[in-house]
Every structure is written in structure tokens, then in C-alpha cells.
C-alpha positions in Angstrom: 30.1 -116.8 131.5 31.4 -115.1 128.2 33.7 -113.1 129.8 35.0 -116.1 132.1 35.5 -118.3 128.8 37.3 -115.8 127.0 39.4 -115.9 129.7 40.4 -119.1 130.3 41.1 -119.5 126.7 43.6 -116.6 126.9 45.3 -118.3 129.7 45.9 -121.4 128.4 47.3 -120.4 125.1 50.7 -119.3 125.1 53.8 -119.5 122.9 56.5 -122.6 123.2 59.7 -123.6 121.8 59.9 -127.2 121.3 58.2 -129.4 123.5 56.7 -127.9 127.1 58.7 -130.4 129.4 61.5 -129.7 127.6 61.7 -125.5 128.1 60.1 -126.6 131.5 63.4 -128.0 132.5 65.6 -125.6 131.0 63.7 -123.0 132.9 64.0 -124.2 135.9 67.8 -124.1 135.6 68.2 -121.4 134.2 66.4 -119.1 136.9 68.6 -121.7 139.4 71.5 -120.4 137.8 70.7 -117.0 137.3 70.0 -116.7 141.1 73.9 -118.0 141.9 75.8 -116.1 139.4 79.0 -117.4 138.1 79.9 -120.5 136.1 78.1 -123.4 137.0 79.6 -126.7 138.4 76.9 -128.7 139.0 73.0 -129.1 138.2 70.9 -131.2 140.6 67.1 -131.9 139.7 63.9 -133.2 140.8 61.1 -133.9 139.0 57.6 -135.6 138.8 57.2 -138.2 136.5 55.6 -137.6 133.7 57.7 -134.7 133.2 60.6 -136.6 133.0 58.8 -138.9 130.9 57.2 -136.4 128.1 61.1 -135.1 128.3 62.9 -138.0 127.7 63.6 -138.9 124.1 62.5 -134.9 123.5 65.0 -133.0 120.9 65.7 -129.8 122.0 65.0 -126.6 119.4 68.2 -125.5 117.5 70.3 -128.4 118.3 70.3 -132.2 117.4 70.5 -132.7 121.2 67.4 -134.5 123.1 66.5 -135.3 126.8 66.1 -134.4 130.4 70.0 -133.8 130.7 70.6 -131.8 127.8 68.1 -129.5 128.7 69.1 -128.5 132.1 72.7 -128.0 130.9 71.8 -125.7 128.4 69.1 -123.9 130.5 72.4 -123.3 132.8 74.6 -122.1 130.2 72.6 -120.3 127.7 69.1 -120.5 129.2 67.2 -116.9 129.6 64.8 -117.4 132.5 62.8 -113.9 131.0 61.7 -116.0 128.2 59.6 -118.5 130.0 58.6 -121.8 127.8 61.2 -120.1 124.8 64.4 -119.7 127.2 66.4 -121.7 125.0 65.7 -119.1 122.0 69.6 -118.5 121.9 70.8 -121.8 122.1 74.3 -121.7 120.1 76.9 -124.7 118.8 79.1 -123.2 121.2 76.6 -123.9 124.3 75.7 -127.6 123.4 79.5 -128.6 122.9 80.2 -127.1 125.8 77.2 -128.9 127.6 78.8 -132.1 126.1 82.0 -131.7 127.7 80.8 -133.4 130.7 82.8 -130.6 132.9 79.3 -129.7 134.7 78.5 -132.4 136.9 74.4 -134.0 136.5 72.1 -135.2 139.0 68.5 -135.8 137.8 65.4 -138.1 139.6 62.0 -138.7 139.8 59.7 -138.1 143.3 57.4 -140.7 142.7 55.3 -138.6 144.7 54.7 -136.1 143.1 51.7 -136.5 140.6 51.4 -132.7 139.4 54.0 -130.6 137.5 57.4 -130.6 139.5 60.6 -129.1 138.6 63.2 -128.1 141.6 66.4 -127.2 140.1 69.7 -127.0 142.4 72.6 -125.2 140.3 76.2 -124.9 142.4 78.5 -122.3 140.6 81.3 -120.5 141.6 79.9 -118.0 143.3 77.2 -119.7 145.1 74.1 -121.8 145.0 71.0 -120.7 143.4 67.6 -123.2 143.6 64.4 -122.6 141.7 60.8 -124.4 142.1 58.3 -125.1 139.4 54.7 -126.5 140.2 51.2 -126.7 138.8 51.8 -125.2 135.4 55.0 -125.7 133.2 56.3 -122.1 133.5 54.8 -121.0 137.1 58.1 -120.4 139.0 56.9 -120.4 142.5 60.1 -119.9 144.8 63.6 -118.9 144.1 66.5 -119.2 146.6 70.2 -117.9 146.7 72.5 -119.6 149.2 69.7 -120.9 151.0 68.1 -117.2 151.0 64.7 -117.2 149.7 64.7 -114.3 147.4 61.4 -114.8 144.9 58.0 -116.2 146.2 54.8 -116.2 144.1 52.2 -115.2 146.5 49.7 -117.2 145.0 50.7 -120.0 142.2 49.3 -119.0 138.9 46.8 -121.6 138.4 45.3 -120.2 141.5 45.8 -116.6 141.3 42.4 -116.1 139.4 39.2 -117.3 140.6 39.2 -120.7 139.3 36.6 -122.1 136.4 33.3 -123.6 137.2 34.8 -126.9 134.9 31.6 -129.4 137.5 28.9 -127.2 136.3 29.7 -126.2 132.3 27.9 -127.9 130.0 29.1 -128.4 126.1 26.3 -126.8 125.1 27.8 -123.8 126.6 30.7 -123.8 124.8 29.1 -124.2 121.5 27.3 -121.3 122.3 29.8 -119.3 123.2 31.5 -120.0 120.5 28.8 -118.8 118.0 27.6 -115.9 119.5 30.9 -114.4 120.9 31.6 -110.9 119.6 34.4 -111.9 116.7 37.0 -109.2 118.1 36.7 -111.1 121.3 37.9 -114.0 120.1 40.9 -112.5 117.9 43.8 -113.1 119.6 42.9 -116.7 118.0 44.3 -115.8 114.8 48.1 -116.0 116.4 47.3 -119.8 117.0 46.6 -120.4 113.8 49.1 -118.6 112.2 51.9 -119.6 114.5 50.6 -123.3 114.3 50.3 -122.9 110.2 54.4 -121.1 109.9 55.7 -124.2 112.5 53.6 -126.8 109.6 55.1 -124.8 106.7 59.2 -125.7 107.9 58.2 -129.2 109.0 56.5 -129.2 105.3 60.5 -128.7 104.1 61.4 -131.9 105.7 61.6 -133.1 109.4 60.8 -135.6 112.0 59.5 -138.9 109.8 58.7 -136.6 107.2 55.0 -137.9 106.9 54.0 -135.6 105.0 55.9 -137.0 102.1 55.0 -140.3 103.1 51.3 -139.4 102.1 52.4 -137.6 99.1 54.2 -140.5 97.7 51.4 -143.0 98.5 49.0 -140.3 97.1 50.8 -140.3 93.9 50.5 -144.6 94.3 46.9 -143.9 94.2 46.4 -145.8 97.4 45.3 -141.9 99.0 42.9 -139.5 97.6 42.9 -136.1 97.6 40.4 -135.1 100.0 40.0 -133.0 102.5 41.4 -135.7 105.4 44.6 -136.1 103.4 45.2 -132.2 103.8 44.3 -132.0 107.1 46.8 -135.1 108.1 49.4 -133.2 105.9 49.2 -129.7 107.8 48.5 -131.5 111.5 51.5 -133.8 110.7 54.1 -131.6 109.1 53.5 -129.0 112.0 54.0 -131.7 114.6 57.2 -132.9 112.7 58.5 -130.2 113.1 58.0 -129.4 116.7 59.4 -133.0 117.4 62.0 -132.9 115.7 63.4 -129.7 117.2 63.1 -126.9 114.6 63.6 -124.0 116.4 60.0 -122.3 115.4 57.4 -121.9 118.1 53.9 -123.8 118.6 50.9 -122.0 120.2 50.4 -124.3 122.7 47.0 -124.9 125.1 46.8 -126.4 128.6 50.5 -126.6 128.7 51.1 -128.7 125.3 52.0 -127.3 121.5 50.8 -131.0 120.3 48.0 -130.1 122.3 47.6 -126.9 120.7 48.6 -128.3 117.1 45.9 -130.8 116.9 43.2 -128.8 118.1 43.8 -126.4 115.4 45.4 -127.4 112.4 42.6 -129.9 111.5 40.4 -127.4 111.9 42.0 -124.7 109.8 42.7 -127.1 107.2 38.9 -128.5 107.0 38.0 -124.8 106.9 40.0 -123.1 104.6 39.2 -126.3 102.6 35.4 -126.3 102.5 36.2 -122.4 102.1 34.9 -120.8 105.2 35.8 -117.5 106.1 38.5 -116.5 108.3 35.7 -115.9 110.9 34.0 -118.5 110.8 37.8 -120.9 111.7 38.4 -118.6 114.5 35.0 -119.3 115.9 35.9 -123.6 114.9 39.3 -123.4 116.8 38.0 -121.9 119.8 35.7 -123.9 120.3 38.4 -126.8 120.0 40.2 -124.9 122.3 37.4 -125.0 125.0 37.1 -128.6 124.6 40.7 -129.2 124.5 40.8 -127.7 127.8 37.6 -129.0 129.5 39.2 -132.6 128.3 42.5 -132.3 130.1 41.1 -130.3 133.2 39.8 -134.0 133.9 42.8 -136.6 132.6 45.6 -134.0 134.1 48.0 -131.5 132.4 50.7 -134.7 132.7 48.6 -138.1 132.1 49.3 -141.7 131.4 46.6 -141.5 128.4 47.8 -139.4 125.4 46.3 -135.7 125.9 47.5 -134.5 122.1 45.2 -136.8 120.9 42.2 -137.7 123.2 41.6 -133.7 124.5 43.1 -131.9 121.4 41.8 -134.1 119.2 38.3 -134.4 120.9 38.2 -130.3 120.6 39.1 -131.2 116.5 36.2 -132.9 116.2 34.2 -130.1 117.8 35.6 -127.7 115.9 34.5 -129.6 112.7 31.4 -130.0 113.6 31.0 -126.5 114.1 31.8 -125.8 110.8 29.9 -128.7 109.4 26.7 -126.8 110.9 26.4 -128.9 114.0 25.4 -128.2 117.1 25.9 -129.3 120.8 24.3 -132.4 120.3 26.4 -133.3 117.3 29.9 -131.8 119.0 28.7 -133.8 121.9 28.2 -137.2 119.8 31.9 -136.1 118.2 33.7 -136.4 121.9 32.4 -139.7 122.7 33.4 -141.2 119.4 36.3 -140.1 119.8 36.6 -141.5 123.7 35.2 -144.9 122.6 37.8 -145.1 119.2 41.3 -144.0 121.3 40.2 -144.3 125.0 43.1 -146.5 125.4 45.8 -144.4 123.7 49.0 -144.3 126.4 51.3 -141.6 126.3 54.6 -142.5 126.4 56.7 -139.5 126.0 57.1 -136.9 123.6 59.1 -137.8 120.9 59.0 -138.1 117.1 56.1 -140.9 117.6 53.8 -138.3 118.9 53.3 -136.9 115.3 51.6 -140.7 114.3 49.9 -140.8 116.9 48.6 -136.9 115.5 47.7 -138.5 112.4 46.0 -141.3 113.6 43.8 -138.5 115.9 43.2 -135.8 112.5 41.8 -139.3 111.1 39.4 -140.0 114.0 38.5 -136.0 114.7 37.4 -136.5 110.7 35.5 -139.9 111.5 33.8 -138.9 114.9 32.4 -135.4 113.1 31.0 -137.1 110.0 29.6 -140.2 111.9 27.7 -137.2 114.7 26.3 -135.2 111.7 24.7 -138.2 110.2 23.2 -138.3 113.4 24.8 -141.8 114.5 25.6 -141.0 118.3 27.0 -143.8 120.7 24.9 -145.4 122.8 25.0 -144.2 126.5 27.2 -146.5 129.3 29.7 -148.1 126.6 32.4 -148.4 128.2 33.7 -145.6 129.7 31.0 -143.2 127.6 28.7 -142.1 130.6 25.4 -140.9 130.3 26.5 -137.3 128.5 29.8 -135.8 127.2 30.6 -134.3 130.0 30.0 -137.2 132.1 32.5 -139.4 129.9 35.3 -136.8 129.9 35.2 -136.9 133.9 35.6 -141.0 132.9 38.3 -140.5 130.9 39.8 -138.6 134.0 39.2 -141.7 136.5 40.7 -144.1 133.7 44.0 -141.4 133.6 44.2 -141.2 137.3 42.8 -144.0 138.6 42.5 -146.7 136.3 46.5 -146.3 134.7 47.5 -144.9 138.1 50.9 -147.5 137.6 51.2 -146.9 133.8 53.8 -143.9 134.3 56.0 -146.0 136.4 56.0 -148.8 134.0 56.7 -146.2 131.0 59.9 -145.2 133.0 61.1 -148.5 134.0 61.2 -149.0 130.5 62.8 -146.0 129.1 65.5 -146.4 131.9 66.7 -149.5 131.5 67.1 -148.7 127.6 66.3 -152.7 126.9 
């Protein structure tokens, strides 16, 4: 089980420029338009829902640009398919006024049915016509066409290349365990998370997004904040997310396909840690163990889900990870994840955009609440709501509230966001 869990975190955390949906997009047109050649003409693109919806109101790294539009266009003129989730690392002045010419012709929708991650990108250039498909996982390209000639196609896609994990039969206890006994250079690749995560906080700290981070320093200096260790944790989660969100053209580590994801269930943590003054050992061990929650959260509510991931599974792996280093145990980092499900159970996610970093800070502040409340051993009572018997029961809850339960709420979100009322 060690090996398998070392694993899976490896494979979910991976480097991404702005947010996922967004260098999704571009991706998929770039490898459309690298497959034709030439100078593009047009760029037509289906998606599923909520990727168009996490897109929307988006900025784009490096520009002052946003949206599902602006990202295709500049995946087809400056977009470098090599790069995966960071394609639009080059994105120039010169690119987005050409984008805003209008001379490429746009042609972007929604296939309601299609639940899971869906890009296929159609890009007509003067040379020819190059197609790309996206599905499961934000960068798996899974087929790639040239005038109709299929000319790339992933055997297997990559979320089910590898023997897929036992998620039914895991318990948290396992991952608490893991976490603590796990040989420490197993578990160092962790350390890029947290310093990626911690550079991306350090420019939002300059001044981005809604600048939250000065909003708490001013009211700090009011008096109406104190200077504890919640304060600094809101300050590094929120500054990081600011920056992400606002299009500063720094990577996040993400996890499970997210950088809010994967700024949520680690700044907190490294924040709490460094504050409390635990070694640098000790927070790698905290944040993977967020990590493994974060994970075994959204394997149940969806990669793409109507309730807001960046808080309910990052923030959920927060809490675990400060209860770790509070000197809990499973019972307590158990306690943790359904405090935090009964608190936000009913958080909706609609769409990344600079919003997403309030909706951090409201999560830093419940991660904080739902670890102090398990290690004075107060523990919510089993069948509230959508807690179930155990943890891992009420996670699998969370997933039939995500997928059953707000089964229309995506729909709704986009009704709204296209009509622009």
C-alpha cells in the first residue's frame, strides 16, 4: 500500500499555469493547430460543462485577457502543445492583440452530455485541418487528427494506464499511517509543492486579485484581527490564490487537476507549521497527508463538480494535515473531514475566478476550526446530514450530493453566466 500511495500522490501533482480549465483549452488548440500547420482561420470547440464553467470569467497568465475564447485563440497562435497545463508559457502582447483582431473566426459549445473532462478542438488553417481530443484528465490528449487522418492515439487514457487505486477499500487511518511512517526521502518530491505554492503566495503578496492580504493587514492594524496563527495562514493561502486568479504568470503545484486544489491543501499547512515551528520534515509529512485526503475527497464529488472542490477536498486534506501536526491521529483527522463536510457541505462552485480566493479564505478558516474542535475531542455525531457513519462513508455522500443531489446546478450556473444578466 506504501508504494501504491506514493504513487498516486506523484500523479496527481503536477505543475500549472493559471487555472487548469484554462491551459486545458489552450491545449487542446494548440495540438489542433499544430497538427494542420499554417495560419489558422478558424477554431471550433466542444466542451463539457463544467469546463466551460471553471473557464469562464478565468484570466489567462501573462495577459489581462480572461475566458473560454481567449484561451483557444492564444493556444492557436502562441500555444506550445510540449508544455501541457503551461502551453501558454510564451504568451506575448503581440499574440493577444492579434487574438483580438477578430480575424480568426470562434465557435465554442457545451455537450450537455458529457459529464467528465471534454475538450475536442477543431482548428482550420491554411494548410489544412488539424483536430485534437482531451478526456478524463485536463492534459490527457487522447486522439489527434490531420485532415481527417488519425495521426496520435493514446492506447490507453492516462487515468487508466496504471492499475487503478483501491479508493472503496482505503480507510483514513491508512493514510495517516502512511503518512507517519513513510520513509522521508519517499515523500520528497513534496517539497516542490510547497515551494512552488509558497514563490506563487510571495507575487500575489506584491498585489493582485482583491488583494486580501492587505485587506487583513489593514483590519489587523484596526485591531479588529489578531496576530495569530489563522491570520497567517489566510494571508499565505489567500495571496497565493490571488495570484493564480488573477493571472500572474507564476505556476501553482496543482493536485487532482486543480492549483486552488493544490494551494489550499498546502499553504495552510505550511503556514501552521512553520508557525508552531516544526521541522521541514515534519510539513512534508502534514501536506501529504493533505494531499491524500484532497484526493480521496474529489475521487468521490468528481475532478469537475457543482460543489466547490478547492474548498471541501483541499480544504478537508488542510484540516488533516493540521491535525497531523497538532499530534492527532486518525480519529481526530477523521473528526476534522466531517466538520468540515457539515460547516461547507453546501459550498457551489461557480467558476473559477477571482471569488475563488474568498471562498479559500473562508476554507483556511474552517480547516483551522475543524482541527481544533477534533483535537479537543468534539467529533460530530454520526448520520447529520450528509455525515455517514465514518469519514469515509460521508466523503462517498458528499459524492452523491455532487452528482446526484446538484445534478442540474451546472446547467443553472451556465444559464446564468450566458445570459450575462
Amino acid at each position: 500500500m506504501r508504494e501504491e500511495l506514493t504513487n498516486l500522490l506523484k500523479s496527481e501533482m503536477k505543475p500549472a499555469l493559471g487555472v487548469t480549465e484554462v491551459g486545458a483549452i489552450a491545449l487542446a488548440a494548440a495540438k489542433a493547430r499544430e497538427a494542420a500547420g499554417g495560419k489558422a482561420k478558424k477554431v471550433t470547440m466542444v466542451m463539457n460543462g463544467g469546463m466551460y464553467k471553471n473557464a469562464f470569467a478565468c484570466a489567462i497568465p501573462g495577459t489581462e485577457e480572461s475566458g473560454c475564447e481567449m484561451a483557444a485563440l492564444l493556444g492557436v497562435l502562441c500555444g506550445e502543445s510540449a508544455l501541457g497545463l503551461e502551453c501558454l508559457k510564451g504568451v506575448t502582447a503581440e499574440a493577444v492583440a492579434e487574438a483580438k483582431k477578430g480575424t480568426i473566426e470562434t465557435d465554442l459549445s457545451v455537450d450537455p452530455e458529457k459529464e467528465e473532462i471534454y475538450i475536442l478542438a477543431e482548428v482550420e488553417t491554411d494548410q489544412g485541418t488539424g483536430k485534437a481530443l482531451i478526456e478524463t484528465l485536463h492534459s490527457n490528449i487522447t486522439k489527434v487528427w490531420k485532415d481527417g487522418k488519425v495521426i496520435f492515439e493514446a492506447e490507453l487514457k492516462a487515468a487508466e494506464a496504471a492499475k487503478p487505486f483501491p479508493f472503496d477499500t482505503v480507510e483514513i487511518a491508512d493514510f495517516v499511517s502512511y503518512a507517519k511512517e513513510v520513509p522521508a526521502e519517499e515523500i520528497a518530491f513534496v517539497q516542490d509543492m510547497i515551494d512552488m505554492n509558497c514563490a506563487l503566495a510571495a507575487e500575489g503578496a506584491k498585489g493582485a486579485g482583491l488583494k486580501i492580504g492587505a485587506a487583513l493587514d489593514l483590519f489587523h492594524e484596526k485591531g479588529v484581527l489578531g496576530d495569530d496563527m489563522i491570520y497567517k495562514a489566510q494571508h499565505l493561502t489567500t495571496a497565493a490564490m490571488d495570484a493564480r486568479l488573477a493571472g500572474l504568470p507564476f505556476p501553482a503545484m496543482s493536485i487532482v487537476g486543480s492549483g486552488s486544489h493544490g494551494i489550499l491543501c498546502s499553504m495552510p499547512v505550511v503556514s501552521y507549521g512553520r508557525s508552531m515551528g516544526a521541522s521541514d520534515e515534519d510539513i512534508r509529512r502534514a501536506v501529504a497527508l493533505s494531499g491524500l485526503v484532497t484526493i480521496y475527497s474529489k475521487h468521490y464529488t468528481g475532478r469537475l463538480s457543482p460543489l466547490c472542490g478547492c474548498v471541501l477536498g483541499g480544504g478537508s486534506g488542510a484540516a488533516a494535515g493540521i491535525v497531523l501536526l497538532m499530534g492527532g491521529g486518525a480519529k481526530e483527522v477523521a473528526a476534522a473531514m466531517d466538520h468540515m463536510a457539515a460547516n461547507l457541505s453546501g459550498m457551489i462552485c461557480d467558476g473559477g475566478s477571482t471569488g475563488c480566493a474568498l471562498k479559500a479564505s473562508a476554507g483556511v478558516y474552517s480547516a483551522f476550526l475543524s482541527a481544533m474542535l477534533a483535537m479537543a475531542g468534539t467529533a460530530m455525531p454520526p448520520h447529520f446530514g450528509v455525515l455517514g457513519s465514518r469519514a469515509e462513508q460521508t466523503a462517498k455522500n458528499l459524492g452523491r450530493v455532487s452528482t446526484e443531489g446538484m445534478a442540474t446546478m451546472d446547467a443553472t450556473i451556465l444559464d446564468i453566466m450566458q445570459k450575462g444578466e
